[in-house]
mmCIF file of the C-alpha atoms, coordinates in Angstrom:
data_MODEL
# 
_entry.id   MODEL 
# 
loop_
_atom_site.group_PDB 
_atom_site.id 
_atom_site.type_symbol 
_atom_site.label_atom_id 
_atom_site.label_alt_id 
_atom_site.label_comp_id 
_atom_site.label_asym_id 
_atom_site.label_entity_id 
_atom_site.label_seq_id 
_atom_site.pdbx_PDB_ins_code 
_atom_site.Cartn_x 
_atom_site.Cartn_y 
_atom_site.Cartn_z 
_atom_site.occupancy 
_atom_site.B_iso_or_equiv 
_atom_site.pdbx_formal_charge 
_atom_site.auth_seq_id 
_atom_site.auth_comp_id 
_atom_site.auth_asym_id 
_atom_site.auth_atom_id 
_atom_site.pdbx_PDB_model_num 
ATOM 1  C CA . UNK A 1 1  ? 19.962 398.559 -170.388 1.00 0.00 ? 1  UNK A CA 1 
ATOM 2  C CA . UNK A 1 2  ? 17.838 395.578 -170.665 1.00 0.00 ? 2  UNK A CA 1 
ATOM 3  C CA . UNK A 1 3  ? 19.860 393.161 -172.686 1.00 0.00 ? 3  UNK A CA 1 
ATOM 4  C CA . UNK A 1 4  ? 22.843 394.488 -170.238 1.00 0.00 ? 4  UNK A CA 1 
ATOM 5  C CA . UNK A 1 5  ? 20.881 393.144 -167.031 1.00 0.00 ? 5  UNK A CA 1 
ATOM 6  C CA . UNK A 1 6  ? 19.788 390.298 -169.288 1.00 0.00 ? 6  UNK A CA 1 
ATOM 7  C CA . UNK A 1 7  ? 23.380 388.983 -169.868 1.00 0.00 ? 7  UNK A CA 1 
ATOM 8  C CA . UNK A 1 8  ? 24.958 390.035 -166.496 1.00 0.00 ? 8  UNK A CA 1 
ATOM 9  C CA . UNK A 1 9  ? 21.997 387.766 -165.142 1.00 0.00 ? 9  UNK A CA 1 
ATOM 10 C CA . UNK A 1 10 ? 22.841 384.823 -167.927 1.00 0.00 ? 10 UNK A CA 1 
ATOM 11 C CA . UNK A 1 11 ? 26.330 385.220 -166.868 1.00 0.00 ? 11 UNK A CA 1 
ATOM 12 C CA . UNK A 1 12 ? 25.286 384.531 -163.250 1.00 0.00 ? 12 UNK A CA 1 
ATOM 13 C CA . UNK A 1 13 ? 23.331 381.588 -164.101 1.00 0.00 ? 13 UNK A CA 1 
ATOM 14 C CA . UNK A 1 14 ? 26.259 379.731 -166.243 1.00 0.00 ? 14 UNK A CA 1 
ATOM 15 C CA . UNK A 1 15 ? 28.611 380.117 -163.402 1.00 0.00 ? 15 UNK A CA 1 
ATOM 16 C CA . UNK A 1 16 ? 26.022 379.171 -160.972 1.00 0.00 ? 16 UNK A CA 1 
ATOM 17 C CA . UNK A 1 17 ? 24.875 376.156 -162.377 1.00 0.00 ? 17 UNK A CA 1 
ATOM 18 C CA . UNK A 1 18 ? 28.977 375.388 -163.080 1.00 0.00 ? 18 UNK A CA 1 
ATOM 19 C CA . UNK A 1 19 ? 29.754 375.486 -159.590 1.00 0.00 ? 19 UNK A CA 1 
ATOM 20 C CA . UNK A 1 20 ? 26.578 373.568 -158.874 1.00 0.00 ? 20 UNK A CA 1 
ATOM 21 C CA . UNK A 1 21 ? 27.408 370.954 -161.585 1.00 0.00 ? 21 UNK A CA 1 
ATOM 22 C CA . UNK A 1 22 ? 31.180 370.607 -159.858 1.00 0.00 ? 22 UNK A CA 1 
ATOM 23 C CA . UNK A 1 23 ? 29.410 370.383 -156.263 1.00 0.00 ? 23 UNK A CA 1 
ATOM 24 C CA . UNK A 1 24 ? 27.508 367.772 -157.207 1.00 0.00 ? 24 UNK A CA 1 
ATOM 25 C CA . UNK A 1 25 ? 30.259 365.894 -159.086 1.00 0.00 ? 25 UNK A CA 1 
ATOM 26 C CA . UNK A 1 26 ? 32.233 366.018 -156.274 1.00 0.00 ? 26 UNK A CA 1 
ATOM 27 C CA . UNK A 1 27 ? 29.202 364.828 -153.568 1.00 0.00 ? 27 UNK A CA 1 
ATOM 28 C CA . UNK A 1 28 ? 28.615 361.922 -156.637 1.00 0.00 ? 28 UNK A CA 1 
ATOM 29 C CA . UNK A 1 29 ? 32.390 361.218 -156.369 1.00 0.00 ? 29 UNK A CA 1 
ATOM 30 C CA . UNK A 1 30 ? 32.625 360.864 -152.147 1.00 0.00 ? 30 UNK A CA 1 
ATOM 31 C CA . UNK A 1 31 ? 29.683 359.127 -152.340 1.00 0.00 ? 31 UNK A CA 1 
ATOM 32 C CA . UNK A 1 32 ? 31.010 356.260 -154.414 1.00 0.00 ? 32 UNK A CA 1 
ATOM 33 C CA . UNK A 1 33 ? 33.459 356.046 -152.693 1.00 0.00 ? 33 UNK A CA 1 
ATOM 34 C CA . UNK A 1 34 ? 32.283 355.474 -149.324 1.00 0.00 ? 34 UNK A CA 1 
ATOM 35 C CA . UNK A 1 35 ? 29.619 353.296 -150.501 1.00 0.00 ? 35 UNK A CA 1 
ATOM 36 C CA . UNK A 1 36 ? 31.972 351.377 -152.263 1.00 0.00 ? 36 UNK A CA 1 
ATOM 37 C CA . UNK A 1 37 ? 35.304 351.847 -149.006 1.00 0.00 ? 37 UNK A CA 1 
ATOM 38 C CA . UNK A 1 38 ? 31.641 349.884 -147.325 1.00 0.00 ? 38 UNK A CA 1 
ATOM 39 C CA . UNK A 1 39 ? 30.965 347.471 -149.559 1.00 0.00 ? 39 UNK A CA 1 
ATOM 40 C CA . UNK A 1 40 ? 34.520 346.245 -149.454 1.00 0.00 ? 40 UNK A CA 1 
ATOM 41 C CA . UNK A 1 41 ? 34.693 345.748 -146.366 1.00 0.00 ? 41 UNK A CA 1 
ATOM 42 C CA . UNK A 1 42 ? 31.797 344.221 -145.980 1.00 0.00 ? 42 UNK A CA 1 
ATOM 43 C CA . UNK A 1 43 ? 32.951 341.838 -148.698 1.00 0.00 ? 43 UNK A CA 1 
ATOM 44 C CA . UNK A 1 44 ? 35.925 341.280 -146.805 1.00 0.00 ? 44 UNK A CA 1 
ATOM 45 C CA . UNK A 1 45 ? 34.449 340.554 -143.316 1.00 0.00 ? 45 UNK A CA 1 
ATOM 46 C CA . UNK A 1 46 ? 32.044 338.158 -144.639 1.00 0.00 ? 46 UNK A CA 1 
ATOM 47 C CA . UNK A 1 47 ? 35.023 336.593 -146.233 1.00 0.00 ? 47 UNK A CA 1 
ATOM 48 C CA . UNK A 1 48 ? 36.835 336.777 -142.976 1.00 0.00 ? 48 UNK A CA 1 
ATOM 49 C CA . UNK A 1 49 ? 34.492 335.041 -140.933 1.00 0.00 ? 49 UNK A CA 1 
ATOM 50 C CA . UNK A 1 50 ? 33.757 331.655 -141.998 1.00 0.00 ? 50 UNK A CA 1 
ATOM 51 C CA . UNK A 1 51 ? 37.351 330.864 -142.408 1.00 0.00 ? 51 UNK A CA 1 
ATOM 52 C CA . UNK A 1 52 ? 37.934 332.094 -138.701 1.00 0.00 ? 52 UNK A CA 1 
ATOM 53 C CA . UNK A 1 53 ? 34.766 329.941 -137.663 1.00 0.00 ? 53 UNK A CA 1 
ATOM 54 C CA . UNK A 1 54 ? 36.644 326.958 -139.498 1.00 0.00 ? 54 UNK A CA 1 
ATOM 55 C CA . UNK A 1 55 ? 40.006 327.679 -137.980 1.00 0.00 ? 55 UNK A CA 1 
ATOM 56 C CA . UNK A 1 56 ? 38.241 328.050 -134.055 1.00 0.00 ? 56 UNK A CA 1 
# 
């Protein structure tokens, strides 16, 4: 009865922490890549603007 519970209960805890693990993969992977989507175009208007200062 007790080693039952024991590995229903260790069962629930692998498949928890899986879906956790994938959760926070896929948070990890949006995250990069907004931060990064920002930093790019960040990059890119700071690029932008001196040559539009030069050309006005």
């Amino acid at each position: 009865m007790i080693s039952a519970t024991f590995i229903r209960l260790s069962s629930v805890i692998r498949t928890g922490l899986a879906k956790g693990k994938v959760i926070i993969m896929d948070l990890w992977a949006r995250c990069k890549g907004q931060s990064v989507a920002a930093v790019s175009v960040w990059v890119l208007y700071l690029w932008s603007m001196p040559t539009a200062t030069e050309s006005g």
